[in-house]
C-alpha positions in Angstrom: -4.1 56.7 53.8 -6.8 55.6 56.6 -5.2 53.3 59.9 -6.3 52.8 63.0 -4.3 52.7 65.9 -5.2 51.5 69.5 -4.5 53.8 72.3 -5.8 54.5 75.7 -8.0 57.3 76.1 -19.5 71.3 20.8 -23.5 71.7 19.1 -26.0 73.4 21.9 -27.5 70.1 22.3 -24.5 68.0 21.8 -23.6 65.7 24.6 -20.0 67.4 25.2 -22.6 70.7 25.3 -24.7 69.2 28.0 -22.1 68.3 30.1 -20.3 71.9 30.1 -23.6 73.7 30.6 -24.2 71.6 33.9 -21.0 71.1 35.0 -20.5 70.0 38.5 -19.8 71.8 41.0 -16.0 72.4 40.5 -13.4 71.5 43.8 -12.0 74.4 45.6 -8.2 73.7 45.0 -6.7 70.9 43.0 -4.6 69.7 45.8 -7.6 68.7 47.9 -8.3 65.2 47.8 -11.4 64.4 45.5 -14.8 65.3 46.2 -15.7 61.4 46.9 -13.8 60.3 49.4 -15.4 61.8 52.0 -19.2 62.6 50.3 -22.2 61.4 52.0 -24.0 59.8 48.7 -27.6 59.7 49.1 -28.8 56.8 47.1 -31.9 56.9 45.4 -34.5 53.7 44.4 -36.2 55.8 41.7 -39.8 53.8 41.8 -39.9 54.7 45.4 -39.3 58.4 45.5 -41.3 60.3 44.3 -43.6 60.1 41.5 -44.2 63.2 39.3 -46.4 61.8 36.8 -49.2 60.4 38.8 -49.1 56.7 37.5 -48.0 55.2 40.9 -44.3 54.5 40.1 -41.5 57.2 41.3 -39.8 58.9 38.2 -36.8 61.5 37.6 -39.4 64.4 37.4 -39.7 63.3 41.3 -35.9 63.4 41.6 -36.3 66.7 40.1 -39.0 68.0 42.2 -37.4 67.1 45.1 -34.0 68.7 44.8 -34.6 70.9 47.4 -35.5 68.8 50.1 -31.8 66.8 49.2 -30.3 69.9 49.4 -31.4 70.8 52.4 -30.9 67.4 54.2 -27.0 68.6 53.2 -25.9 65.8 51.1 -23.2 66.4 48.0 -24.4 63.9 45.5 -27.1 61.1 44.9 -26.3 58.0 42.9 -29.6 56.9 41.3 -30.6 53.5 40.9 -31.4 52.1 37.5 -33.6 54.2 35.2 -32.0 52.9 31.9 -34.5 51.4 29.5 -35.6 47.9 30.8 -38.8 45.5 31.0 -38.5 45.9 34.4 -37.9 42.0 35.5 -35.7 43.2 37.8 -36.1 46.5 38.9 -34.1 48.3 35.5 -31.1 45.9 36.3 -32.2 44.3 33.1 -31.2 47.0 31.2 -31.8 46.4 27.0 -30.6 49.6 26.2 -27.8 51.2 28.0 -27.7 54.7 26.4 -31.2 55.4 27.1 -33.4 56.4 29.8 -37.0 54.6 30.4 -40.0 55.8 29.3 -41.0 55.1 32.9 -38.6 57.4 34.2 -39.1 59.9 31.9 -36.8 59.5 28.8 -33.5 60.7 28.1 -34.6 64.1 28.6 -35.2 63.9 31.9 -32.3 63.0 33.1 -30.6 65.7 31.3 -32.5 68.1 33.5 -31.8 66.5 36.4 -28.5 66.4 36.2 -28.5 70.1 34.9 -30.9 71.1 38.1 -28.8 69.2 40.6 -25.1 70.3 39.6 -27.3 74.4 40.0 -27.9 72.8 43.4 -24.2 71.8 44.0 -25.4 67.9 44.0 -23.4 65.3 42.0 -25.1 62.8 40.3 -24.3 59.0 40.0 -25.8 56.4 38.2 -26.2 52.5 38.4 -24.3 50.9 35.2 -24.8 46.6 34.4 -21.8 45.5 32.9 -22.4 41.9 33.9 -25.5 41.1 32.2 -28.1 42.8 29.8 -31.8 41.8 29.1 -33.2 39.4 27.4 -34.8 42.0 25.3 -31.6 43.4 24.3 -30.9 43.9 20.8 -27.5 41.5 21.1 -29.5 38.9 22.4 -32.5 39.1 20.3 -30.0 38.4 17.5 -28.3 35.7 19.4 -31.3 33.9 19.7 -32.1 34.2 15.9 -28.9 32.7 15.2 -27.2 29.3 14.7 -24.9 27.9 17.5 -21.1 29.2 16.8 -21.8 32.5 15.2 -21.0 35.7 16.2 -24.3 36.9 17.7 -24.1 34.3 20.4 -20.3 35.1 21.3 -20.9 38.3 23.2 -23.0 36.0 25.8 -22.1 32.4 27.2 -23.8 30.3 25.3 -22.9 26.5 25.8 -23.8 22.8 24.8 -25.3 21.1 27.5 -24.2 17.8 28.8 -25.3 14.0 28.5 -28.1 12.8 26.1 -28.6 15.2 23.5 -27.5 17.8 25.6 -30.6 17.7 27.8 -28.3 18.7 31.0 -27.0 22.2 32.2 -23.5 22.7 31.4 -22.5 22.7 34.8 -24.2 22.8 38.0 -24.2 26.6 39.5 -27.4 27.5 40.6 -28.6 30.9 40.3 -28.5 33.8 42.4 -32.3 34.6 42.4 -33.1 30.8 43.1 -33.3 27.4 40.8 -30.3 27.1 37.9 -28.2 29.4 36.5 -28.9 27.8 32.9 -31.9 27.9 30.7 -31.9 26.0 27.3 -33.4 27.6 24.3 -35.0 26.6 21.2 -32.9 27.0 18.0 -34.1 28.5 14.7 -35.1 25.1 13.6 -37.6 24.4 16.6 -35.3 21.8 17.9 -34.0 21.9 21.6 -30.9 23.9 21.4 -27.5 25.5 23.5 -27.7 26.5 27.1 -27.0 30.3 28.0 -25.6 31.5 31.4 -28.2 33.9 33.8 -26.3 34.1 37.3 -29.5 36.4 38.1 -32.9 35.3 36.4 -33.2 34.2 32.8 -34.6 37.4 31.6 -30.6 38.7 32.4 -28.0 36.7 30.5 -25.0 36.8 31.3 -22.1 38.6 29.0 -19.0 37.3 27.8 -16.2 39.6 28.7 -14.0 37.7 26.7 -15.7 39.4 23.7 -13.6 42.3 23.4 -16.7 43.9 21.8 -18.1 44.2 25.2 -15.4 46.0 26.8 -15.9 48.1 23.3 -19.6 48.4 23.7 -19.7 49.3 27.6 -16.6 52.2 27.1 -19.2 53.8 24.5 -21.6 53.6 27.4 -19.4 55.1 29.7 -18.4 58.4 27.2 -21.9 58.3 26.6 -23.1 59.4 29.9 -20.0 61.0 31.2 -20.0 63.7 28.1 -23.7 63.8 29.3 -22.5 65.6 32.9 -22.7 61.9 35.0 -20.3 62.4 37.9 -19.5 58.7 37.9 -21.2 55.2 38.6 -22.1 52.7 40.9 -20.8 49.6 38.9 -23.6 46.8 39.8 -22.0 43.1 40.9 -18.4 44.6 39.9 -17.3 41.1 41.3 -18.9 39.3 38.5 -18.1 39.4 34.8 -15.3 37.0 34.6 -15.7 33.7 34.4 -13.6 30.5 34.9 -11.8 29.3 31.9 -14.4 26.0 31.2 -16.6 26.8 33.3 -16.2 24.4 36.3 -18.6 22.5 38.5 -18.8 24.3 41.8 -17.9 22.0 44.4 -20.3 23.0 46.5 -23.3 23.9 45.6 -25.1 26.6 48.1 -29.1 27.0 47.2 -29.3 30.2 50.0 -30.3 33.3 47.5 -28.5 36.4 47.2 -25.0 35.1 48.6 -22.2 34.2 47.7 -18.5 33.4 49.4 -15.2 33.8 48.3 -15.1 30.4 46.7 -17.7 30.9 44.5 -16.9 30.3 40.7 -19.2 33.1 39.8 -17.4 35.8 41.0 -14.3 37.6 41.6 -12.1 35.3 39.0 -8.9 37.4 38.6 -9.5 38.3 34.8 -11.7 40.6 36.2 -9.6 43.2 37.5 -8.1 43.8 33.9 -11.8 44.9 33.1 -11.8 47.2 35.6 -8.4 48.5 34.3 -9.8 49.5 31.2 -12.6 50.8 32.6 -10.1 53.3 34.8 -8.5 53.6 31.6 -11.8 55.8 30.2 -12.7 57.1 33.8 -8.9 59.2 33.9 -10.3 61.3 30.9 -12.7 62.8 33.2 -10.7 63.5 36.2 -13.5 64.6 38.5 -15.3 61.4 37.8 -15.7 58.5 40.3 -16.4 54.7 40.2 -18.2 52.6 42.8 -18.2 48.8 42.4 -20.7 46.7 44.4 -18.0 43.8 45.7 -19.1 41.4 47.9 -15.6 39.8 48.8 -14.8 38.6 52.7 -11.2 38.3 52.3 -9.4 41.7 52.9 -6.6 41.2 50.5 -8.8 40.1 47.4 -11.2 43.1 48.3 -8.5 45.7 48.3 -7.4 44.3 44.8 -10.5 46.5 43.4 -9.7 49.5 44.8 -5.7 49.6 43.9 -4.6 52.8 41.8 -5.8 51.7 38.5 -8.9 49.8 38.8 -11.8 51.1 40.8 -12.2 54.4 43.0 -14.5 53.2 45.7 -16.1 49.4 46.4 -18.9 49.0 48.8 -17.6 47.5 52.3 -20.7 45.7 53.9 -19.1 44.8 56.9 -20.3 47.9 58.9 -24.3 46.8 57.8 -23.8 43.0 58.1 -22.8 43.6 62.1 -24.8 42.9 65.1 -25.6 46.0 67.1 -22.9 45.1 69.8 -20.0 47.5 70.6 -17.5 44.2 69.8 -18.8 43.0 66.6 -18.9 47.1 65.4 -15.7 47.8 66.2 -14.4 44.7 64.7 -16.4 45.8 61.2 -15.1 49.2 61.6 -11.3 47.9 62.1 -12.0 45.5 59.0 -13.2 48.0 56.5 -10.7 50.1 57.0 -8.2 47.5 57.0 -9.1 46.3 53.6 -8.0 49.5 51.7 -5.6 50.8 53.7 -2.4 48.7 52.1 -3.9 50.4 48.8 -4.4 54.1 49.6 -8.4 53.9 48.7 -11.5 55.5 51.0 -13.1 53.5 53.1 -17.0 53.3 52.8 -19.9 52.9 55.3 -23.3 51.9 54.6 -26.0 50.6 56.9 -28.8 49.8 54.2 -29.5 49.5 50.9 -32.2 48.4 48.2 -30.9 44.7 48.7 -30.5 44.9 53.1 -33.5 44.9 55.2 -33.4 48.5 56.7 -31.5 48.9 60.0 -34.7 50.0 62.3 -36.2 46.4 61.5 -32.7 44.6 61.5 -31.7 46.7 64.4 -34.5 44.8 66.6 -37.4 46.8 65.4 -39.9 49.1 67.0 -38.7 52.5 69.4 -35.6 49.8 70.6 -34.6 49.7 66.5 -34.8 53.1 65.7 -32.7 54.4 68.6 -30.0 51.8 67.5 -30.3 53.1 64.3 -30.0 56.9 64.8 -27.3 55.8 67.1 -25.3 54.1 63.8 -25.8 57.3 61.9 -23.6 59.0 64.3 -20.8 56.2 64.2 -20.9 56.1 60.6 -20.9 59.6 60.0 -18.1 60.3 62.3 -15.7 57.9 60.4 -13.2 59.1 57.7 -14.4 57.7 53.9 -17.4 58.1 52.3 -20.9 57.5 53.7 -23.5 56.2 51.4 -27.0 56.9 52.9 -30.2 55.0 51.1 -33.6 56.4 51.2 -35.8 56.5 53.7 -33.2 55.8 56.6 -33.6 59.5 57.7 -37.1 59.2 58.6 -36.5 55.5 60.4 -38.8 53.7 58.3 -38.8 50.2 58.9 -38.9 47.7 57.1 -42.5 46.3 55.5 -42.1 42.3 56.5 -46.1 42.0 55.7 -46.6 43.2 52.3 -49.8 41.5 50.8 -48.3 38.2 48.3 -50.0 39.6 45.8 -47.9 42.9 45.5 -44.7 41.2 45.7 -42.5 42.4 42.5 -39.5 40.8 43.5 -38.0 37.9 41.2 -36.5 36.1 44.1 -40.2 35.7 44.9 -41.1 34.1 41.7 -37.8 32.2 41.5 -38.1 31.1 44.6 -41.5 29.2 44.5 -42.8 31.5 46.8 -40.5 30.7 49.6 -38.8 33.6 49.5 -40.5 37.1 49.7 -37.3 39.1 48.5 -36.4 42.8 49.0 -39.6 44.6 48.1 -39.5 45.4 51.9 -37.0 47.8 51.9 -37.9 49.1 48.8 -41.4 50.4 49.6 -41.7 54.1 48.4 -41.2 57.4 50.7 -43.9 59.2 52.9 -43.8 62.9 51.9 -47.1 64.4 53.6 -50.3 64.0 54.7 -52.3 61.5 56.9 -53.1 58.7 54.6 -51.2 56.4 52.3 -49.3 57.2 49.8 -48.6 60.3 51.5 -47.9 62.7 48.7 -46.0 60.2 47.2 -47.4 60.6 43.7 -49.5 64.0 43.0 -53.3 64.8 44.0 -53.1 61.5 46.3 -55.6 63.0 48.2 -58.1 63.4 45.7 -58.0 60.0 43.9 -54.3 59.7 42.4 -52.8 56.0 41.5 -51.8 54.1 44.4 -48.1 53.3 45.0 -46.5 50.6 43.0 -46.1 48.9 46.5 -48.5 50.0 49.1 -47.6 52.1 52.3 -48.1 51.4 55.6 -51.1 54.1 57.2 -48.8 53.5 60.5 -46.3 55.6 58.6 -48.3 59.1 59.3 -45.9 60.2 61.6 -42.8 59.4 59.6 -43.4 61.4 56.9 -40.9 64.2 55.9 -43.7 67.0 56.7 -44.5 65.5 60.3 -40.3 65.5 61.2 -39.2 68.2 59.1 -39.7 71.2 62.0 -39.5 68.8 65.0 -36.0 69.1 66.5 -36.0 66.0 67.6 -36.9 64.0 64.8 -34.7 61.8 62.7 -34.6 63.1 59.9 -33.7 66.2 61.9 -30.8 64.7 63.6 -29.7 63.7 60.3 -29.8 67.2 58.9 -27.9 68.4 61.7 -25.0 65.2 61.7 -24.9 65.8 58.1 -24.2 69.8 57.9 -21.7 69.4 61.5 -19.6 66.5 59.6 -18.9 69.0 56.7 -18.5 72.0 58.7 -16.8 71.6 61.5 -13.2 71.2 61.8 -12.8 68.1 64.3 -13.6 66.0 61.4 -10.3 66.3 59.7 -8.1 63.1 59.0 -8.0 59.8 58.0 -7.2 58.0 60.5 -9.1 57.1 63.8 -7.9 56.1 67.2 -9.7 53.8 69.6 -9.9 55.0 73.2 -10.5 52.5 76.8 -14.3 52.3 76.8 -16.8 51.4 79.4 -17.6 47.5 78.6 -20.3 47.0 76.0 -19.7 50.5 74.4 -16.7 51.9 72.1 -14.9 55.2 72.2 -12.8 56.7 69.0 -11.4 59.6 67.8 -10.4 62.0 64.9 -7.2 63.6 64.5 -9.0 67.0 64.2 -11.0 66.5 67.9 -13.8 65.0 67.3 -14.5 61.7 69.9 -17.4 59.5 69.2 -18.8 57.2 71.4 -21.5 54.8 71.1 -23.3 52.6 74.1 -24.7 49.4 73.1 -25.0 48.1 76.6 -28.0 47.9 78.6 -27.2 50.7 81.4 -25.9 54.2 81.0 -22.1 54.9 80.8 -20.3 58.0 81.5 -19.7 60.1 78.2 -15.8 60.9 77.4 -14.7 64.1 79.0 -15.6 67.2 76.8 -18.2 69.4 75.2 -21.6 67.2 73.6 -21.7 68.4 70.2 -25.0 65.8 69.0 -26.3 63.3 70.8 -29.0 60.3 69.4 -30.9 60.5 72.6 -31.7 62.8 75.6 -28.9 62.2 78.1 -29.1 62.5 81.6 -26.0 64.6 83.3 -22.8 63.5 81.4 -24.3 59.9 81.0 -24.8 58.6 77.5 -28.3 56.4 77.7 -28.3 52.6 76.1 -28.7 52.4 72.6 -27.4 55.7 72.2 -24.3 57.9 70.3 -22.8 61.3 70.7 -20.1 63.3 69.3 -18.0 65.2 71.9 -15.4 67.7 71.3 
């Protein structure tokens, strides 16, 4: 259990067959604590990784072909961001098919011989799952649209009457997520105006009814499907959501900022919830070396911890760490809270600094040579702490984010949702600089000679981030990456769960591991004098035994 204390100083191509022919990689001794709770996951936005195909859009061929470079940057597994068959409204979180792989992506096939080619590789794989929500062009909801009000078809989603004259009014006033209500009305069989249905996210994603116990049924067939596949687990998308309020209340106070939400939110985390994730544990025990992640965006420490108790999920994102200022207060406060929030329950803590949602921490950091040497500085504080480090791409080269993509490239739905007040995430989501001296950068094949541009364009300014121009300079980032990343699993100072906070010069912090390792981080303005010992990795040059501004190093 994590503290903190305060001190000074089957058939051959069955899917039971796949899964046994790429196992993963087995753990050393059954009494170790499991693989995830202290893996650094390395999460992957497949449309911007790499495109094997040459249409413009990454793919899992480019997971594939890529292997080696993730195995080299030393991380033990990657969870994968949607690939399940979708229109694509929403980046493949619109998924109308969850036991199959997109045509985009490659089909089903594909991802079998990732997962084969990764577990050879000793790299776990993890994918997104949807259980709040499906597509619109789901088969469920194609026949709940074809049929009358009251029947079966439209009980698996939350279909409603709306209110006053001839039910011409939402059924209740949330808003949605991605901007404007959470309710659209459809047209009945008859061509009259007809029921409301729910869409917390955009209208192309109704909601489910969880209520329905052929949901649960339907997403536990979902969850064999790909575990007897080889999947090491899942990052459960808005894990918070999927029960609702008994009526459906009015909120009583309706917030119009996109892509939040707070604790008193009607929307999300409504206690029936956690008995889904119950049954969900319920399948994940069956495959004991199998792990679930649940995006959870709860404040309160209490409530949070609820997810990650014994029997519901294994891990839930902590965004505390990412949301913080860089100031050596406000970092160890995060630090202190995230570790906090499972520690009454016996789960791993998790750190993060950026994600396919976040604005990446170079940009948020500040921006320019002042972000990035904040941000390799954070890679050192959140590498040195106990749990499991998610890591998403593109941070090791410090690519910023893209604030001035042209309007007319903008995929996100917030954008359209939002009548173009709101540009959305396609900033951070902008695909990965391989080689070369010109966009895309090897992104997708013969680039050089003609191939499809990117799906969003990149930046010519990022010549010198790309993984060929920092993959042989020492000094790089994605060099000090590598060599955080292979000291954290090999070296013995990292042991234990706990940490312990040492007297710090003002405006930086100071902690330690139970095995030796100190780690101290300077977010003041002047140099302070590095804790007494040997410097195993710095962020920055250092000057004597001072540790510059804006700056981190390990010392043992």
């Amino acid at each position: 259990m994590t503290a903190v204390t305060d001190t000074p100083a089957a058939p051959a191509d069955s899917p039971a067959a796949l899964a046994e022919t790429s196992a993963a990689p087995a753990q050393a001794h059954s009494t170790e604590p499991p693989w995830w709770r202290s893996a650094v996951f390395y999460q992957v936005y497949p449309r911007s990784f790499a495109d094997s195909d040459g249409d413009g859009v990454g793919d899992l061929g480019g997971i594939r072909d890529k292997l080696g470079y993730l195995e080299l940057l030393g991380v033990d597994a990657i969870w994968v961001c949607p690939v399940l068959r979708s229109p694509m409204v929403d980046g493949g979180y619109d998924v109308a098919d969850p036991r199959d792989i997109d045509e985009t992506f490659g089909g089903l096939a594909a991802m079998d011989e990732l997962i084969r080619q990764a577990h050879l590789r000793g790299i776990r794989v993890v994918m997104d799952l949807v259980p709040n929500h499906t597509s619109d062009q789901h088969p469920w909801f194609t026949a709940a649209m074809a049929a009358a009000p009251g029947g079966d078809e439209r009980a698996r989603y939350l279909f409603r009457d709306g209110r006053g004259p001839e039910g011409a009014q939402p059924p209740n006033n949330w808003p949605s997520i991605f901007g404007g209500p959470a309710w659209t009305r459809v047209t009945e069989p008859d061509g009259t105006p007809g029921q409301w249905y729910l869409h917390i996210f955009a209208p192309e994603q109704p909601d489910l009814n969880w209520d329905n116990p052929e949901v649960a049924a339907d997403f536990e067939r979902t969850l064999r499907f790909w575990l007897d596949r080889g999947v090491d687990g899942f990052r459960l998308d808005v894990a918070h959501g999927m029960a609702k309020p008994d009526g459906l209340p009015d909120m009583a106070q309706v917030s119009t900022t996109l892509l939040v939400n707070d604790d008193n939110d009607p929307r999300f985390n409504n206690p029936r919830v956690h008995e889904i994730h119950r049954g969900i544990r319920r399948v994940l025990d069956e495959y004991p070396e199998a792990v679930t992640i649940g995006e959870v965006w709860v404040d309160d420490n209490v409530r949070f911890g609820e997810y990650v108790r014994p029997d519901e999920l294994h891990m839930a994102f902590n965004f505390r760490l990412a949301e913080a200022p860089f100031a050596a207060e406000p970092l160890r406060a995060a630090v202190e809270n995230s570790i906090a929030a499972v520690t009454s329950v016996g789960a791993a803590p998790t750190w993060t600094l950026s994600n396919h949602d976040i604005e990446r921490e170079v940009t948020r950091y500040g921006g320019g040579r002042e972000g990035l040497d904040r941000a390799r500085a954070m890679i050192l504080l959140e590498l040195a702490l106990p749990g499991a480090v998610f890591l998403y791409n593109g941070s090791e080269l410090g690519l910023p984010n893209v604030n001035d993509l042209p309007e007319h490239v903008l995929r996100d739905p917030v954008w359209e949702r939002s009548g173009h007040t709101e540009r959305g995430r396609d900033g951070c989501r902008v695909p990965i600089p391989w080689e070369g001296g010109a966009p895309p950068f090897g992104f997708s094949p013969d680039t050089e000679g003609g191939g499809a541009a990117s799906w969003l364009p990149i930046p010519a300014s990022w010549a010198e981030l790309t993984v060929e121009a920092q993959l042989e300079e020492l000094d790089s980032t994605l060099s000090l990456y590598r060599m955080a990343i292979e000291l954290r699993g090999a070296r013995p100072e990292f042991a234990g769960d706990q940490i312990e906070w040492y007297t710090s010069p003002p405006g930086a912090l100071v902690f330690g591991r139970p095995g030796g390792l100190v780690c101290a981080l300077n977010a003041s303005p002047e140099p302070v004098a590095l804790p007494p010992g040997d410097v195993l990795l710095s962020s920055a040059p250092r000057t004597g035994a001072l540790l510059a501004p804006n700056s981190a190093a390990w010392v043992v």
